[in-house]
C-alpha positions as CSV (number, residue, x, y, z in Angstrom):
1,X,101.6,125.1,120.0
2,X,101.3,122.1,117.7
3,X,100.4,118.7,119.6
4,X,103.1,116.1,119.2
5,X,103.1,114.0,116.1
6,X,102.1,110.1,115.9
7,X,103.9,107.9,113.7
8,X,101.9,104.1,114.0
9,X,104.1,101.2,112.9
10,X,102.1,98.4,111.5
11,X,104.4,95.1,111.1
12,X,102.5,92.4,109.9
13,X,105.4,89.6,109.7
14,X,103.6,87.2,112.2
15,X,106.9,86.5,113.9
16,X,107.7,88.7,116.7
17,X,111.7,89.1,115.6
18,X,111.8,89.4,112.1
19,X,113.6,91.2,108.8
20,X,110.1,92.7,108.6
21,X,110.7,94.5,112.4
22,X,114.0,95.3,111.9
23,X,113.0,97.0,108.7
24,X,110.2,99.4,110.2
25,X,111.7,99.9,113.1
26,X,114.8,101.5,110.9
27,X,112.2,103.8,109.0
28,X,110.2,104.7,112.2
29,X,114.1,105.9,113.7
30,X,114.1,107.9,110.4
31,X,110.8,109.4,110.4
32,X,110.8,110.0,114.2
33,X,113.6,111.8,113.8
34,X,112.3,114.5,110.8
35,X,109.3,114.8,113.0
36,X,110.0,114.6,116.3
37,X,107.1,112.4,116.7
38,X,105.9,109.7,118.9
39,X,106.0,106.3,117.5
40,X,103.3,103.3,118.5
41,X,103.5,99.5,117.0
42,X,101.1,97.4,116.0
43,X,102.3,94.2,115.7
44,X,100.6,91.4,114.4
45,X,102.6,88.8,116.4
46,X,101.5,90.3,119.6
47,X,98.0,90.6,118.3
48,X,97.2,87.3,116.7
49,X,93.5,87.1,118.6
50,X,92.5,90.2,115.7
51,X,92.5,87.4,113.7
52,X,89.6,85.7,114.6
53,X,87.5,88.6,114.5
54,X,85.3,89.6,112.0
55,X,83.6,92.5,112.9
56,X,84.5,96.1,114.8
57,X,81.4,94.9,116.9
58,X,83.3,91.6,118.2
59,X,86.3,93.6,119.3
60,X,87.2,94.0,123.0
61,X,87.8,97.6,124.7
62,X,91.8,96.9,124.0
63,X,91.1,94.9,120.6
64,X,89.0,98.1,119.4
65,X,92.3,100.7,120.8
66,X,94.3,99.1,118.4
67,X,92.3,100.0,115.7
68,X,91.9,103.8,116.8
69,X,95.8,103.9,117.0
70,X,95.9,102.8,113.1
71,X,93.1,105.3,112.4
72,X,94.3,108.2,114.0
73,X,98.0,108.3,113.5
74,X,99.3,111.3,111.8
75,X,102.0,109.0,109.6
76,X,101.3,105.4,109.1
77,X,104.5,102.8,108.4
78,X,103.0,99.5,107.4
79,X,105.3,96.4,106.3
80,X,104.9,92.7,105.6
81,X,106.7,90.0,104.5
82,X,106.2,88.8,101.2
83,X,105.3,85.2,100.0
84,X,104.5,84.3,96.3
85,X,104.0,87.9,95.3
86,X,101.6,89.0,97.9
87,X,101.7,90.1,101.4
88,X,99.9,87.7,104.1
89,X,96.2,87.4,104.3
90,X,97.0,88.2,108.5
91,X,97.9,91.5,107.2
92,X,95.1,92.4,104.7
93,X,92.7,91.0,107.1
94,X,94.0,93.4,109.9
95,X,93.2,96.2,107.5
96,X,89.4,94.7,106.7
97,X,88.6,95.3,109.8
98,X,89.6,99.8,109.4
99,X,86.8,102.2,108.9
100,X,87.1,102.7,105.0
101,X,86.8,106.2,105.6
102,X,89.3,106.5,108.4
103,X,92.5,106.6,106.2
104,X,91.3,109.2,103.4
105,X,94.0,111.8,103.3
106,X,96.3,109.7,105.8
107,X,100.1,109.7,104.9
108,X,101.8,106.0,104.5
109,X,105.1,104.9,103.8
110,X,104.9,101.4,102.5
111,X,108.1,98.6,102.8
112,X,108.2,94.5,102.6
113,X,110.9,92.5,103.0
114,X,111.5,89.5,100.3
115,X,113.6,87.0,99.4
116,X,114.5,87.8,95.8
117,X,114.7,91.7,94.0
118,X,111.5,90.2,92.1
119,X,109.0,90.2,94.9
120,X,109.7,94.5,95.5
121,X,106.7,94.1,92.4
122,X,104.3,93.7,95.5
123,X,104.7,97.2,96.4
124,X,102.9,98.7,93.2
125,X,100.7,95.3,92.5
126,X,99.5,95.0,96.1
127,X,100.1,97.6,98.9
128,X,99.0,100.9,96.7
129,X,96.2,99.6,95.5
130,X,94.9,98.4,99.2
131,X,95.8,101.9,100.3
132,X,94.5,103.8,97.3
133,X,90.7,101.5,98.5
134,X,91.2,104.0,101.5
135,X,91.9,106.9,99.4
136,X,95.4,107.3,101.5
137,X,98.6,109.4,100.4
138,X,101.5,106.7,100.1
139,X,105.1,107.9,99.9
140,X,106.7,107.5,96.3
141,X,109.0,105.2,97.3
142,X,108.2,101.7,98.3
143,X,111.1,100.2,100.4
144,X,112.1,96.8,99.8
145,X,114.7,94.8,101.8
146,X,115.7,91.1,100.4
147,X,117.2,89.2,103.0
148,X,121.1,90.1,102.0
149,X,120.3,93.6,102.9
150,X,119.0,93.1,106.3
151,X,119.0,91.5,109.3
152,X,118.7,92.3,113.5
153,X,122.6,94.1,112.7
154,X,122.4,95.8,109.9
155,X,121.2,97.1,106.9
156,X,123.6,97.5,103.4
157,X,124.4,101.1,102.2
158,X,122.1,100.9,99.4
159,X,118.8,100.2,101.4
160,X,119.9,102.5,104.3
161,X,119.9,105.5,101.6
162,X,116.1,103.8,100.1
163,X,114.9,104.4,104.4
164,X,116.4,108.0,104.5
165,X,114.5,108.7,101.2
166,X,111.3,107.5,102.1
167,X,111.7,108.8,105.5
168,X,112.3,112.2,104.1
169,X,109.6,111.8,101.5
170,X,106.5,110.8,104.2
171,X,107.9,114.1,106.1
172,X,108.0,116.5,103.6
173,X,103.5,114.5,102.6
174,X,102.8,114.9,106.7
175,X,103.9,118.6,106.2
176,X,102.2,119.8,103.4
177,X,99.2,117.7,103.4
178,X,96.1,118.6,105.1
179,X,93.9,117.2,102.7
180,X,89.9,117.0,103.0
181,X,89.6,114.2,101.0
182,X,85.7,113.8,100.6
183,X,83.7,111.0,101.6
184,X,82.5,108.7,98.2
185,X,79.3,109.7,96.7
186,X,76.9,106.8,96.3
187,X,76.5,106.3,92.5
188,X,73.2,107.1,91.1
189,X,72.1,104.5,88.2
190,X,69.3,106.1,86.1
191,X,67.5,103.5,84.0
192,X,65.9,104.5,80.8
């Protein structure tokens, strides 16, 4: 028997009710659903003290579980506002702190929420290439909500199709990826 899937929600908006929130909690639904998997948060308004650390050795027991439920979950969903073309340093810094080894291999599906079509860039100029660092699996599609197309009520038609799609799409990674993905080699310099 196969143990239960875990789907780990990362939403880095640092306000606890937020277009971000609404936005993963709408992809976990549609994940959770394909997989029948559990789903945890982690939310970055709940843990705001991660901020002030700057090592894994500074961590506290329940600091240091946080990190493990990043680092083990079968399916990460990570999302963050965006500001000026980037997600916040609150977010990047949460993921400073992840074993660089931990997410080889690891599927995520990758959203932001914005306020104009022209900050959706962020997914290819910013999230892939932090996740590509870990040598991770993202999903094709990036799913980006301006603020017309979501909020605590509702999403519109069109992005509610872009969550089934991506949804479908980190299902159909988690099921046929079981990659090894190796650990870097150091690179050897030879001087002549």
């Amino acid at each position: 028997m196969a143990s239960e899937k875990t789907i780990v929600v990362v939403n880095g908006s640092p306000n606890a009710a937020s277009r971000t929130g609404h936005l993963l909690d709408r992809l976990a639904e549609a994940a959770a659903r394909r997989l029948k998997a559990r789903v945890e948060r982690v939310n970055l308004s709940e843990n705001k003290a991660l901020l002030t650390r700057f090592s894994r050795e500074e961590l506290s027991a329940e600091e240091e579980a946080v990190f493990r439920r990043v680092e083990t979950a079968d399916l990460l969903i990570v999302g963050a506002p965006v500001y000026r073309g980037s997600y916040p340093g609150a977010f990047k810094h949460i993921f400073d702190l992840v074993d660089r080894d931990a997410l080889a291999g690891k599927v995520v599906l990758l959203s932001a929420t914005g306020g104009a079509p022209l900050h959706g860039l962020v997914g290819e100029h910013q999230f892939r290439p932090l996740f590509g660092f870990f040598r991770a699996v993202t999903v094709p599609s990036f799913v980006f909500a301006t603020e017309g197309e979501i909020d605590a009520q509702r999403v519109s038609e069109g992005l509610a199709e872009r969550i089934e799609r991506a949804a479908s799409e980190a299902a159909q990674l988690l099921a046929a990826t079981s990659l090894q993905v190796a650990a870097p080699r150091p690179v050897v310099v030879l001087s002549a």
